[in-house]
N, C-alpha and C positions, 0 to 999 in steps of 0.2 A: 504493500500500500504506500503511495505518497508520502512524503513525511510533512511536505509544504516549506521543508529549509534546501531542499536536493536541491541540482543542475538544472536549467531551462535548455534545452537545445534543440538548435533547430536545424533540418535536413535537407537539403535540396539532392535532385538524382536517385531516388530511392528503387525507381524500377529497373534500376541498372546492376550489374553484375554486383560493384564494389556498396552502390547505396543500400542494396537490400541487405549486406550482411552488416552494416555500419548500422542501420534500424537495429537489427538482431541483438547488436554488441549490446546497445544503448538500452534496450528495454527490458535485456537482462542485467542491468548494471542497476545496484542497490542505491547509488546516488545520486542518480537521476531523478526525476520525479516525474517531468514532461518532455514529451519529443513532438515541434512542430515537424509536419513534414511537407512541404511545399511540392505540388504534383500537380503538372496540366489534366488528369483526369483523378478519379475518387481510386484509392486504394483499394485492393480485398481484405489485406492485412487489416484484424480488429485488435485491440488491446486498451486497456484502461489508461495509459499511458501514453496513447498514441494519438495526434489529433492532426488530420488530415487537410491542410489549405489548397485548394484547389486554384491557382492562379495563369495568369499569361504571365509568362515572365520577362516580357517584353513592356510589361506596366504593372510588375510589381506596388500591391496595397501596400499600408500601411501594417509593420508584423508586431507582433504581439512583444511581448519583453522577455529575451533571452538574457544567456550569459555565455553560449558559444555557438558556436553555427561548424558543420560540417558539408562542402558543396565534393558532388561526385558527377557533376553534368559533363556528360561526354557522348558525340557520334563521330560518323567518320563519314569523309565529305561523300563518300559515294549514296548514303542512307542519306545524307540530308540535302543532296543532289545538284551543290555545289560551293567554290570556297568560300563565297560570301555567307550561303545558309549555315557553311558549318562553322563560321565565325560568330557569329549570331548567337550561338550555343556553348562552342569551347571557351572564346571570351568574353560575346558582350553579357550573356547571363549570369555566368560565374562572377563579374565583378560586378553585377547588376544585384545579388544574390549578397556578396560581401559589402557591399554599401548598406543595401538595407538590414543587415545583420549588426553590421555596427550603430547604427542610427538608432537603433530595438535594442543596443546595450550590449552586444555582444563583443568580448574584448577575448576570445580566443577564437582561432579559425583554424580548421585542418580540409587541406583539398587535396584529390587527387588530381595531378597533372599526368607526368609521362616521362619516361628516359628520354633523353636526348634533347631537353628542353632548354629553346635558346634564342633568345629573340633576335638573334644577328643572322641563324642558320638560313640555308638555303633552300631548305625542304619545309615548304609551306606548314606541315602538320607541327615540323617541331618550333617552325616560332611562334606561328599561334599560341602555343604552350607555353614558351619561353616570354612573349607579350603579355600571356593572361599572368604570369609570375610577377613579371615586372609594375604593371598595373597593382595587382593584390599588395606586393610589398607595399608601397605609394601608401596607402590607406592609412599607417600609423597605428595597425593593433596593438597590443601587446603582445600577443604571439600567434606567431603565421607557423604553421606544419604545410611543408608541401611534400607529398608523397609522388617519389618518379618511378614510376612499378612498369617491369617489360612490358611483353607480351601478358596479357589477364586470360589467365586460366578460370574455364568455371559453362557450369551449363547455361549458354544462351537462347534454347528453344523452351527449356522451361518456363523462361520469362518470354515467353512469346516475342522474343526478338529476330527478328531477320536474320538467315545462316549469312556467316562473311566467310567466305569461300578460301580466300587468300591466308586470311587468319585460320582459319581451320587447318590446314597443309603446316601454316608456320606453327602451330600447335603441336601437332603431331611429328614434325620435325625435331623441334624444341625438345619435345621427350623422350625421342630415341639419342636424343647426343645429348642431354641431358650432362652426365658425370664429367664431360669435356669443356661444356659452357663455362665463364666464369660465372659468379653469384650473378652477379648485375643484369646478366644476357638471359639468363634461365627463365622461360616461362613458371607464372608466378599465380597462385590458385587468389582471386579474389577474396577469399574468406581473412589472408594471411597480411594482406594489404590494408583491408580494414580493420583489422583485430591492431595490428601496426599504428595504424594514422589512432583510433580512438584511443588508444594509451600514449601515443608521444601529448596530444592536446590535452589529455588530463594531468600530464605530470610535467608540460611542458614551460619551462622558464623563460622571462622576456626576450624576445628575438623572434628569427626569423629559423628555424628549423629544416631540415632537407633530409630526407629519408632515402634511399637509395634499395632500388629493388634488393640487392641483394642481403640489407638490413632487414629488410622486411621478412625474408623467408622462412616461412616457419611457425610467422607470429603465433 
C-alpha cells in the first residue's frame, strides 16, 4: 500500500521493450508510491499504483507533481517512415517529456539513449541520440542517467510491435559470437537495461551519469 511519503514518478515509452520493464521495476519497488505513465493510447496494465495519462506529446498538458521522471521513447526511422518523423520522437519528445518533468518538480531523470551516441556523428540515428543528450544535459537537473545499451534484446511481437527484420538477423548474430563481442557490442536483454537505469537514478548523485551497455549486463 502507499505510504503517501514514497517517490512520485513518472514514465514516458512504457509500451516499448525497455519502458515496460522500467513500469515493472517501479511498481515492485516498496518506495515508490505513484507511477505517472504518459501513453498516446490507454494501457492494459492495471495496478493500484499505476495511473495512466493519455497525451499527444507533441502538446504535452500540464503533469501532475513528481520527483523523477524516466523517458524510454524510441522508433526507428523506417516505422516512423522518415528522419524528420523519427526526430519528432527520439528528440523532440524526449526533451519535450524532460521539460515538463522538471516544471512538475522532477529533479532526477534517467533515459534511454543508444551506443554510439554523438551529436557530431555522421550517421543520422547516432546524432539524433547524441543531440537528444546534448539538449537533456542543457536543462540543469540535478541528475541526468543516460543509458547507451547495444542492440535491445527482448520479445517484440508480444508487445504487438512490428518485426524489424535487420534487427532480428543482428540479434541472432549477436548471440552466436556472443563470448567474442566485447561487453559494450553484446546484445543486451531489455529487462537488464532497465533494472540498470532505475537503480543508477535512485542512488544516483549530482551530475550527469552515462551507463555503458556493457555496465548494464546482467542488471
Amino acid at each position: 500500500m502507499p505510504t503517501g511519503d514514497g517517490r512520485i514518478v513518472l514514465v514516458a515509452g512504457a509500451t516499448g521493450l525497455v519502458g515496460r520493464e522500467i513500469i515493472a521495476a517501479l511498481l515492485a519497488d516498496k518506495s515508490v508510491d505513484v507511477v505517472h505513465c504518459l501513453s498516446r493510447r490507454p494501457l492494459a496494465l492495471k495496478h493500484p499504483k499505476l495511473h495512466v495519462l493519455v497525451v499527444d506529446f507533441a502538446a504535452l498538458p500540464s503533469l501532475p507533481k513528481v520527483d523523477e521522471c524516466f523517458i524510454a521513447l524510441g522508433t526507428t526511422i523506417k516505422v516512423a517512415g522518415s528522419q524528420a518523423a523519427f526526430k519528432s520522437v527520439d528528440l523532440d519528445a524526449v526533451v519535450a517529456v524532460a521539460r515538463a518533468a522538471k516544471s512538475a518538480g522532477a529533479t532526477k531523470l534517467g533515459v534511454v539513449s543508444a551506443m554510439g551516441a554523438n551529436a557530431q556523428s555522421r550517421v543520422f540515428y547516432n546524432r539524433i541520440k547524441g543531440e537528444m543528450e546534448l539538449a537533456l544535459t542543457s536543462l540543469g537537473l540535478q541528475c541526468l542517467v543516460l543509458a547507451r545499451p547495444s542492440l535491445l534484446d527482448g520479445n517484440r511481437a508480444a508487445l504487438g510491435q512490428p518485426e524489424r527484420g535487420g534487427e532480428d538477423f543482428g540479434l541472432l548474430l549477436a548471440r552466436r559470437l556472443r563470448v567474442l563481442l566485447p561487453a559494450n557490442y553484446r546484445a543486451i536483454l531489455a529487462k537488464d537495461v532497465a533494472h540498470a537505469l532505475v537503480r543508477a537514478v535512485k542512488a544516483a548523485k549530482p551530475g550527469v551519469v552515462t551507463l555503458l551497455s556493457g555496465e548494464m549486463q546482467g542488471a
